[in-house]
C-alpha positions in Angstrom: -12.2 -17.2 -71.1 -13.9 -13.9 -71.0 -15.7 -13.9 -67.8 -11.9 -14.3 -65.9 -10.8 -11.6 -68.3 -14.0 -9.3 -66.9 -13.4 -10.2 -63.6 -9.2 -9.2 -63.4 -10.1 -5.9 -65.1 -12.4 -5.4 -62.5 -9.8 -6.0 -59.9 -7.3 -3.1 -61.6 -9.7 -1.0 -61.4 -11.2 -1.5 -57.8 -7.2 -1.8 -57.1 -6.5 1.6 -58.5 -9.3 3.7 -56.3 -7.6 1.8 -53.9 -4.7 3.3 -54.3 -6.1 7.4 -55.4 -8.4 7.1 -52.4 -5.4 6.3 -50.3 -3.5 8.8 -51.6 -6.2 11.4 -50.7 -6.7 9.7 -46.9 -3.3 10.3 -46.6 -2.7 13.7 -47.8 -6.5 14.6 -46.0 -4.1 12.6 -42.4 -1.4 14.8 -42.8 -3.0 18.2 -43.2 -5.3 17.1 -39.5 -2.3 16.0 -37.8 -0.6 18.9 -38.5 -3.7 20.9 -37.5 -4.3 18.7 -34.4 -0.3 19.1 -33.2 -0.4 22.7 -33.8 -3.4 23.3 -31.9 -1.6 21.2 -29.0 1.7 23.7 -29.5 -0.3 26.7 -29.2 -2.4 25.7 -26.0 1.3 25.4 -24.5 2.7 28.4 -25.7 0.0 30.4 -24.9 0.1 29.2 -21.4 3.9 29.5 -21.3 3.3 33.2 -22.9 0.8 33.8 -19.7 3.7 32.7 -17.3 6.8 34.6 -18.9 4.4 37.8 -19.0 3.9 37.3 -15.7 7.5 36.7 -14.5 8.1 39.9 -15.8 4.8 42.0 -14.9 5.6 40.6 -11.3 9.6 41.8 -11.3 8.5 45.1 -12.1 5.2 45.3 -10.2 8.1 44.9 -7.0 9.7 47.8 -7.6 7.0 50.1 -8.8 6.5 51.4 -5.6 9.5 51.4 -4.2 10.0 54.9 -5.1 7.0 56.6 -4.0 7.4 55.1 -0.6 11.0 55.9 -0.2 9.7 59.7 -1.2 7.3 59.4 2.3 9.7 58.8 4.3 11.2 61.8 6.9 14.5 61.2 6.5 14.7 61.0 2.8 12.4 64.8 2.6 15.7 66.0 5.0 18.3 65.0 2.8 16.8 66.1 -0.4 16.5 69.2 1.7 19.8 69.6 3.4 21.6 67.8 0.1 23.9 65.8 3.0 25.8 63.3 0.2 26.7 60.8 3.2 23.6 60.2 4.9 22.1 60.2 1.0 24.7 57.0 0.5 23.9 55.5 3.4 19.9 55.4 2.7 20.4 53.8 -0.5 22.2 51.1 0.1 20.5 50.4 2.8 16.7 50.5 1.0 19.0 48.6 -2.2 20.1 45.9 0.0 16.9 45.3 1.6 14.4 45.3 -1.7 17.5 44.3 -4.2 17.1 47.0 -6.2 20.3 47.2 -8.5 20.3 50.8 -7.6 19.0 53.5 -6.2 19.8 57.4 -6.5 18.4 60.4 -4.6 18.8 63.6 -6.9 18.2 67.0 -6.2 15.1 69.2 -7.5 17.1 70.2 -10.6 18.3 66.5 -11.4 21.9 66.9 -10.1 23.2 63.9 -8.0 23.0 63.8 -4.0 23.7 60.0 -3.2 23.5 56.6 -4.6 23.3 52.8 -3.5 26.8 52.7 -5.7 29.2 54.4 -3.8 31.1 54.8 -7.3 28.2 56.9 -8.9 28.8 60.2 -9.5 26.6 62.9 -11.7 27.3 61.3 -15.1 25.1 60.5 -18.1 23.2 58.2 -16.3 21.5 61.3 -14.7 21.0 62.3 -18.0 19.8 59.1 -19.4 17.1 59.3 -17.1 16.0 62.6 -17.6 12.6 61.0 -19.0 12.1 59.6 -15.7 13.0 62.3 -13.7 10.6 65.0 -15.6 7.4 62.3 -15.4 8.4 62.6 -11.5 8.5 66.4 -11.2 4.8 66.3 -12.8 4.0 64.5 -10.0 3.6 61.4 -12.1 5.7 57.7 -11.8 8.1 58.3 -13.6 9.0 55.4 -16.0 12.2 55.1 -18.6 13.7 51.9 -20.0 17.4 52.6 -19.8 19.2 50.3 -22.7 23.0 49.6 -21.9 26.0 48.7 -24.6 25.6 46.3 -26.6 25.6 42.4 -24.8 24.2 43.8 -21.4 21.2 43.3 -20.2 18.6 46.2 -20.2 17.1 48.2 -17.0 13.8 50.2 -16.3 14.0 52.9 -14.2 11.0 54.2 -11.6 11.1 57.7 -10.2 9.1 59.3 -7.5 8.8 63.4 -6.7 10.1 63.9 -3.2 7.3 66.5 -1.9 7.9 69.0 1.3 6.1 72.4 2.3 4.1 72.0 -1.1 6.4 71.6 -3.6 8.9 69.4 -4.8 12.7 69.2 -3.1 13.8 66.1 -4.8 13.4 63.0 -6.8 13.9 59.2 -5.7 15.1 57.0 -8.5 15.6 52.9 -8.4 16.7 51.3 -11.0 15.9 47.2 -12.4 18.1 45.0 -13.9 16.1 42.6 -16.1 18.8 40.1 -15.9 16.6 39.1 -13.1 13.7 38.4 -15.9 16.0 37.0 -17.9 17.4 34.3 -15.1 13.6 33.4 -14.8 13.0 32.7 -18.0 16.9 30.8 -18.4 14.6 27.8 -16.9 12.4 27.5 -20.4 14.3 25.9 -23.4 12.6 27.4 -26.0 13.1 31.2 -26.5 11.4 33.9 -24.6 11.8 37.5 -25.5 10.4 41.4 -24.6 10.1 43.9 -27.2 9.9 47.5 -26.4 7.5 49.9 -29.0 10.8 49.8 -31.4 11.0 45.8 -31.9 13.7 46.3 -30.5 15.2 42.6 -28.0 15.1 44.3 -24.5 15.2 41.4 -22.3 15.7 37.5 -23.6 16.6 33.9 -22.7 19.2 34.2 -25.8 22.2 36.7 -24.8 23.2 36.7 -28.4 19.8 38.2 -29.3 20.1 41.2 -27.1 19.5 44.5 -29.1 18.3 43.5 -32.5 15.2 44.0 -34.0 12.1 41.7 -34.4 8.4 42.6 -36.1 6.1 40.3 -34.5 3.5 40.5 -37.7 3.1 37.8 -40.4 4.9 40.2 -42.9 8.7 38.5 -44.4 11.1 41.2 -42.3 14.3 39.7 -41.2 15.2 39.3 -37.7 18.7 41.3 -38.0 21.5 38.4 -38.2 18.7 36.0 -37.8 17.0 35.7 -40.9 13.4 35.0 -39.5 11.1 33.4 -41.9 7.3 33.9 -40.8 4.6 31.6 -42.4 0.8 31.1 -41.0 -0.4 27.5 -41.0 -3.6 26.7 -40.1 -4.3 29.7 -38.1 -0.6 29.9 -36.3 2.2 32.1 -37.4 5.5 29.5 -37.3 9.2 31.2 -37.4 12.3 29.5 -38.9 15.4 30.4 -36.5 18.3 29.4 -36.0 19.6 27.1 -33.7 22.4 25.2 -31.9 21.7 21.9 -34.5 20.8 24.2 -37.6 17.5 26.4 -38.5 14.5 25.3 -36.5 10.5 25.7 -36.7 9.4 27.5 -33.9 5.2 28.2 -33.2 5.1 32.2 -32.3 2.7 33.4 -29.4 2.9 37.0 -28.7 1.0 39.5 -26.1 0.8 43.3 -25.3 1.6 44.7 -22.5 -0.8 47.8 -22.3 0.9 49.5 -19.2 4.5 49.4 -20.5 3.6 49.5 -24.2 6.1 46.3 -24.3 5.8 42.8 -26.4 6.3 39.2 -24.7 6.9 36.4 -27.2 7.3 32.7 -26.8 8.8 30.8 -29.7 7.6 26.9 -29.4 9.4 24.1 -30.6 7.0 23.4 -33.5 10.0 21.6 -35.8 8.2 17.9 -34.5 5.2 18.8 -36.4 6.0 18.1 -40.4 7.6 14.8 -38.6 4.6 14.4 -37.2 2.6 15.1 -40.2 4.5 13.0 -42.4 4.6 10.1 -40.1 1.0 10.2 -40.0 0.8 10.3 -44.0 3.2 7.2 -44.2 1.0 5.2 -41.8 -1.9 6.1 -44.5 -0.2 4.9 -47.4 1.0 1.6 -45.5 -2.6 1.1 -44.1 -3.8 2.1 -47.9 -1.2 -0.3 -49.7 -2.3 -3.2 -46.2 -6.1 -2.7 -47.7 -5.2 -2.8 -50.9 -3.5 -5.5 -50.4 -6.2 -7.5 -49.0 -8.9 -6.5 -51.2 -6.3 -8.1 -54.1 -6.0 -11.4 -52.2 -9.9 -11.3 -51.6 -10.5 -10.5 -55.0 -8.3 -13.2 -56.3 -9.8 -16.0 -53.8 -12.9 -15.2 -55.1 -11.7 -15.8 -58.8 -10.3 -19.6 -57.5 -13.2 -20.3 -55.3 -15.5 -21.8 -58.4 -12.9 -23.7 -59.2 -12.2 -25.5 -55.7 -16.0 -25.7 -55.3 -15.5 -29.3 -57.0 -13.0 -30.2 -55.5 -14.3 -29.0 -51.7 -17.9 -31.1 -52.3 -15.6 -34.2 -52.9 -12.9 -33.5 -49.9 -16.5 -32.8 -48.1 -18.2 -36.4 -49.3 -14.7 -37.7 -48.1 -14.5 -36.0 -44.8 -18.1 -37.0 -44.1 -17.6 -40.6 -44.9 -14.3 -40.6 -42.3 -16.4 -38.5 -39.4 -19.0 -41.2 -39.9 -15.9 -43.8 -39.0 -14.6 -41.9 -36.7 -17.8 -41.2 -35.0 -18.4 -45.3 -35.0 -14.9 -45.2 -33.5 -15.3 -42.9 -30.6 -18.2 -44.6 -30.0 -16.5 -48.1 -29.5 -13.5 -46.6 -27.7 -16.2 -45.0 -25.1 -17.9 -47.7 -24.4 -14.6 -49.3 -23.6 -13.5 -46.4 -21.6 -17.0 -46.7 -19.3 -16.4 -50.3 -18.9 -12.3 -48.9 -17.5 -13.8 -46.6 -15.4 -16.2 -49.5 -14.0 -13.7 -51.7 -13.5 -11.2 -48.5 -11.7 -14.2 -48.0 -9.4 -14.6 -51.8 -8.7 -10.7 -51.3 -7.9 -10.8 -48.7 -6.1 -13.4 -50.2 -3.4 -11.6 -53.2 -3.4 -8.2 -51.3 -2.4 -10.3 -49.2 0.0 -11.5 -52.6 1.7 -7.9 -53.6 1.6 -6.7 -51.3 3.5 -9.5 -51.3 5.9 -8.6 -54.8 6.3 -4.9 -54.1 6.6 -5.9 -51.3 9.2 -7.5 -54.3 11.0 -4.7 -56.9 10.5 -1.7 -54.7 12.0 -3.9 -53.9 15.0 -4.4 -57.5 15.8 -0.6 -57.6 14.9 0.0 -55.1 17.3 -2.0 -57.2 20.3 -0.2 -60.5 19.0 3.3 -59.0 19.9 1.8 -57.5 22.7 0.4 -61.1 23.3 3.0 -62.2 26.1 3.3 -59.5 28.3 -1.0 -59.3 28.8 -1.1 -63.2 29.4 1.4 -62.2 32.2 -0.8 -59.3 33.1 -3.8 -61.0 33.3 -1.8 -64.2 34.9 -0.5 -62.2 37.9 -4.1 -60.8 39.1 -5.4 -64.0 38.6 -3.1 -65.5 41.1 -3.7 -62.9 43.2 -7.5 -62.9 43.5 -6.9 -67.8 43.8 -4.6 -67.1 46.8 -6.9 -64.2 48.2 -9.9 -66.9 47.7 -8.0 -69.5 49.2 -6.8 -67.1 52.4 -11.0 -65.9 52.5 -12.0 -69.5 52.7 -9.9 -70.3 55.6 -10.5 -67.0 57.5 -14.2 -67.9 57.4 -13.5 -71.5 58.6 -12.2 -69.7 61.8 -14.7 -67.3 61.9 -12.3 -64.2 61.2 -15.2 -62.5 58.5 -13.8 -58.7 58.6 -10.3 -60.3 57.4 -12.1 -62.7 54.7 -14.2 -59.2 53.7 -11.0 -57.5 53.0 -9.6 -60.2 50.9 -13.0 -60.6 48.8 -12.3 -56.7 48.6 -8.7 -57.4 46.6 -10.4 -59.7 44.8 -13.3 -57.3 43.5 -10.2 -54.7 42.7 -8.0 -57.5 40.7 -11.2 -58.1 38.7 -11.9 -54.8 37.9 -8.1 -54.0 37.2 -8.8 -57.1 34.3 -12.2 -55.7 33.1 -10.9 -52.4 32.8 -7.7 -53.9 30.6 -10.3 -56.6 28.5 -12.9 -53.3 27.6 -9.4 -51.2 26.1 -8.0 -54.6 24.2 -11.7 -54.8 23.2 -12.3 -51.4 22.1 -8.6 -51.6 20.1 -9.6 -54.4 18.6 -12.9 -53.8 17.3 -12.9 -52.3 13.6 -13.1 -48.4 13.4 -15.7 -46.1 11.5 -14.9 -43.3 9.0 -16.7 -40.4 10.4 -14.7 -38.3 12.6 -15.5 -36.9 15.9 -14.5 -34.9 18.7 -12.0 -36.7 20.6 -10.0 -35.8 23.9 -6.7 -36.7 23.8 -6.0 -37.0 27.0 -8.1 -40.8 27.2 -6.4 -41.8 23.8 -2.9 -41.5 24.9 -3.4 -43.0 28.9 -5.2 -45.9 26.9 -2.3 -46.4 24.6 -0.1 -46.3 27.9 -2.1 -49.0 29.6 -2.1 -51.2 26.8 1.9 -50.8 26.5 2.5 -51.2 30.3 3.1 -54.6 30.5 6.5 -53.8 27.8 7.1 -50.7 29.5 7.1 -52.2 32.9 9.4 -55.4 31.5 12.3 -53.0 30.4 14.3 -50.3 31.0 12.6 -47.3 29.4 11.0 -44.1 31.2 7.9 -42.6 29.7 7.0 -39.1 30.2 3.7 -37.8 29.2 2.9 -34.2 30.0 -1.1 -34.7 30.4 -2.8 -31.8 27.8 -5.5 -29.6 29.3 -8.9 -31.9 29.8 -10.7 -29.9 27.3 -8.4 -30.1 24.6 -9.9 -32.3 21.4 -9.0 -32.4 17.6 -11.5 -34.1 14.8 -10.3 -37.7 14.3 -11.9 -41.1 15.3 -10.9 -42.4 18.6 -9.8 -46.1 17.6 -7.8 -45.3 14.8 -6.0 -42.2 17.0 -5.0 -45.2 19.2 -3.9 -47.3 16.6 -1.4 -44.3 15.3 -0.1 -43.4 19.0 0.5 -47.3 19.2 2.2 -47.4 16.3 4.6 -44.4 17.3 5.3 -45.6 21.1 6.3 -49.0 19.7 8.2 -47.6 17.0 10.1 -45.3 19.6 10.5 -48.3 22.6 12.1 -50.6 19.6 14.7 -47.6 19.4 15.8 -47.6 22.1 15.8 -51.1 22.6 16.5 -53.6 25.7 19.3 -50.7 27.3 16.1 -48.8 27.6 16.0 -44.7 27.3 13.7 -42.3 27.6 10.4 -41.5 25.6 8.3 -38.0 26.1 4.9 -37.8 25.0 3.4 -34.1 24.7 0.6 -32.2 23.1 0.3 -28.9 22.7 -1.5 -26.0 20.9 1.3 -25.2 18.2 -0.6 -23.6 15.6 -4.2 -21.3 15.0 -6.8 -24.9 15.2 -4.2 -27.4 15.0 -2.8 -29.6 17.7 0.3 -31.3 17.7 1.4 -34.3 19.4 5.1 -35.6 19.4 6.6 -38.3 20.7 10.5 -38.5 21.1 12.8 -41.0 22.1 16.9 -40.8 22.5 17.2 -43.9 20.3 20.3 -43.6 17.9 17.8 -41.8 15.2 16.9 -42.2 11.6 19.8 -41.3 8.9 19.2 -38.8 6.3 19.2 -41.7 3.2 16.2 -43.5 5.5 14.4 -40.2 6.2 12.9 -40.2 2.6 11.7 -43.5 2.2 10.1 -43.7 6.5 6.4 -43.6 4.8 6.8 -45.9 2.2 5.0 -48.9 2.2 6.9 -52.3 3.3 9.8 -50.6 4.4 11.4 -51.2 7.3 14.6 -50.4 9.4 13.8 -53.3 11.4 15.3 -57.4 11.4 14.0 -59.6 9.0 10.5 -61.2 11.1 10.3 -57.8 13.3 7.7 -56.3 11.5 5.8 -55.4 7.6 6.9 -52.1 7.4 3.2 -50.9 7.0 3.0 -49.1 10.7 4.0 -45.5 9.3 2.3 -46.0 6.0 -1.0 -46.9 7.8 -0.3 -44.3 10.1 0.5 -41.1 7.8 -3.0 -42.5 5.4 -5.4 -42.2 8.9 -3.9 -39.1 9.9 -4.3 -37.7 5.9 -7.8 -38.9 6.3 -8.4 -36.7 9.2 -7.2 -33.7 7.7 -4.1 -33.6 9.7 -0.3 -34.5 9.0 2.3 -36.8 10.4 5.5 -35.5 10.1 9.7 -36.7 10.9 11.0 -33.6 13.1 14.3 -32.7 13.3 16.0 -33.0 16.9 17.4 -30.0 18.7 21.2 -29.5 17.8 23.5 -31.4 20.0 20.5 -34.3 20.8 20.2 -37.5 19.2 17.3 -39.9 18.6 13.7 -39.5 16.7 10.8 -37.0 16.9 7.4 -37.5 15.0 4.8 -35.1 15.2 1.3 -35.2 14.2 -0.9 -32.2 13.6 -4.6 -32.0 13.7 -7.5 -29.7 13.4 -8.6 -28.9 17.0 -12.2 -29.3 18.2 -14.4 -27.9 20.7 -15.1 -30.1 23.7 -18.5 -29.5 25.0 -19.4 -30.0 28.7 -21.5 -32.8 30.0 -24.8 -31.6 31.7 
């Protein structure tokens, strides 16, 4: 009883460090995220920063010299000499509407107003306003001012130029830029952009409702005037709490000097996501902690049943070994069957492949038993020829007429030909055919097919056209069987269209990349759409009862399958009627004689 004791205190206590080491993994996760995600934030702020600071370097860098060139310029020396208030108006809205300056004044040498891109302008405070400008000018310096409207409107910055004639000074050119333009630029960026002057003061921002308060950029707790800005540094970043349309917001602060204008850009960065962030990260800690802690419990407690199943496993073990052993004797017997199955398939299989070799045989001989009749009759007729012939030679030689007996020995000798030439095809049909196939022309195949039918096709009342193929045209099959199929689909077609006779068109063609195709059609009445499914299958037949096996077009569709081709039921053009089967095959090279 002690030892399980021992063993569950043990598994507290590894359970507990567990749970403190998790604790400190995810406090440890949470710190690094927050680190890691800040470090991201301030790579994009400070290359946001770079870009705003820019914007606004750029705007102004435009109109720097816009009035030391206007200053050059003949016409403007003239006026500022000859004080002429129209032709002063005139220049300046010209030069305004071609640079978009938001204005531009020409002033005399004592400041007063001559003329101004706004025809409105008069000598007012504005002159006044920019008296900083205007004495940096007469120094013969650029003179620089940032002008700061009421309250809600954008700021301007004024540049001023000495206009310079017979060594001194007759005038000053003054443009002045609205940094609404800076502002529209940096509308685009959803977090908030701003420019301080020397002051703190909000001179330009992407917030109009921040315009003219006061912000110190440093890490000390001041108070962003109706703002309430809260700075904090975490881990080397100084984040800002301001407010925003959904409440108060953490935003990441970068900040840069501008030397030249003695101005601030800043770029507040959505930073809020990061304690999210951080605390997501923690919580994924404490579930992978309580996961581990988890398993090491259920290891822990396996370990304190495994003695006790160790009995109990051995026996299963001696059990399971016991039923492998019968199983194993099992498999055994059941193998040994299966090999003698597979024997016995194979023996099956050669006997079915014999079968059908056999059955190949038997419908050809079928074939030249109905075709029986009409080659007794075409044997029959030369025979009677080439008796009366010998009978009309034997008398022409009794009377001594030899050139007339010659020419009838000659009809003989072409009747007897005419009978070896038909007994060599029936022959060479008849005989059994190999597997192996070869390069056959088709031409031959189908005019021997043709012979052998001519005695039918003669006896009725059907035309055959046969558009002779191209004498080097050959597919891969075996020349016997070929003539077996074509047989086969002639007959078919001349028992559609029956005694009345019709029409039957044999052609072959290149179709297809390497494929031939051969069709025969006939105008017979057709093949119905129930019969078009079952046209292959074994013993089935369209025809009377003693007409045939119904084995043609299974025997068929198998020798074509065999030579890598495909017989196929067509569909007939619309409007025609009667059958159309066509059988593809891989095309072959015929190569020359000699």
């Amino acid at each position: 009883m002690n030892n399980p004791l021992r063993t569950r205190r043990a598994v507290a206590g590894v359970v507990a460090a567990c749970l403190l080491a998790g604790a400190l993994v995810a406090w440890v996760t949470a710190r690094v995220s927050e680190r890691l995600m800040l470090d991201e934030i301030g790579l994009r702020a400070a290359a946001s920063l770079d870009l705003q600071a820019a914007t606004l370097e750029s705007l102004l860098d435009k109109y720097r010299i816009l009035p030391p060139i206007l200053s050059r310029r003949p016409d403007v020396v003239e006026l500022s000499r000859t004080r002429d208030r129209e032709t002063a108006h005139r220049i300046a809205a010209t030069a305004a509407g071609m640079t978009g300056a938001e204005e531009i004044r020409f002033l005399a040498e004592d400041g007063s107003l001559i003329g101004s891109s706004d025809i409105d302008a008069v000598g007012n405070a504005f002159d006044t306003e920019i008296r900083e400008a205007v004495e940096q000018a007469r120094e013969g310096r650029l003179g620089r001012q940032l002008l700061i409207t009421h309250a809600g409107r954008p700021a301007s910055y004024i540049f001023a130029s000495a206009v310079r004639a017979d060594g001194g000074i007759v005038g000053v050119v003054a443009a002045r830029v609205d940094l609404a333009r800076v502002e529209q630029a940096w509308a685009l960026s959803r977090d908030p952009v701003l420019a301080l002057d020397e002051a703190g003061g909000i001179i330009a921002t992407n917030r109009p409702q921040w315009r003219g308060l006061e912000l110190s950029l440093g890490d000390t707790r001041s108070e962003l005037e109706g703002l309430h800005a809260r700075p904090e540094r975490r881990g080397g970043h100084l984040l800002v709490s301001l407010p925003s349309e959904t409440g108060r917001r953490l935003y990441l602060q970068a900040a840069k000097k501008l030397p030249v204008l003695d101005w601030s850009v800043a770029v507040f960065f959505d930073a809020s996501s990061v304690t999210r962030q951080a605390a997501t990260a923690a919580l994924i800690a404490i579930l992978a902690t309580l996961i581990v802690t988890g398993l090491v419990w259920i290891v822990l407690e396996r370990r304190l049943r495994l003695q006790a199943r160790l009995r109990g496993e051995r026996a299963a073990a001696l059990r399971l070994e016991r039923r492998v052993r019968d199983r194993t004797r099992d498999l055994r017997r059941a193998n040994q069957r299966l090999g003698e199955e597979v024997r016995e398939r194979e023996t099956a299989e050669r006997e079915l492949r014999r079968t059908q070799d056999e059955l190949v045989q038997t419908a050809k001989l079928a074939t030249l038993g109905q075709m029986s009749a009409a080659l007794s009759h075409e044997f029959n007729q030369p025979l009677a020829v080439i008796r009366s012939q010998a009978d009309n030679a034997g008398l022409l030689v009794q009377r001594g007429r030899c050139e007339e007996a010659g020419e009838s020995l000659r009809k003989i000798t072409a009747m007897v030909e005419r009978m070896a030439t038909i007994s060599r095809t029936l022959k060479g049909f008849a005989r059994k055919s190999g597997t192996q196939t070869r390069t056959v022309p088709v031409g031959p195949v189908i005019d021997e097919t043709l012979m052998l039918l001519s005695p039918r096709i003669k006896g009725g009342q059907t035309a055959i056209s046969f558009e002779r193929p191209p004498r080097d045209l050959a597919v891969r099959a075996d020349s016997v069987l070929l003539e077996q199929v074509m047989m086969n689909l002639i007959v078919n077609a001349l028992d559609a269209v029956g005694e009345e006779g019709g029409t039957i068109r044999v052609t072959t063609v290149r179709e297809e990349p390497g494929m031939v195709v051969i069709r025969v059609a006939d105008d017979g009445p057709g093949i119905d759409a129930a019969t078009r499914g079952r046209i292959f299958d074994p013993f089935f037949t369209t025809k009377e009862v003693g007409a045939g096996l119904g084995l043609g077009l299974s025997i068929a569709d198998k020798i074509i399958r065999d030579f890598g081709g495909q017989l196929a039921l067509e569909d007939m053009p619309v409007g025609e009627r009667g059958t159309i089967f066509a059988v593809r095959l891989p095309e072959a090279e015929l190569v020359a004689a000699g």
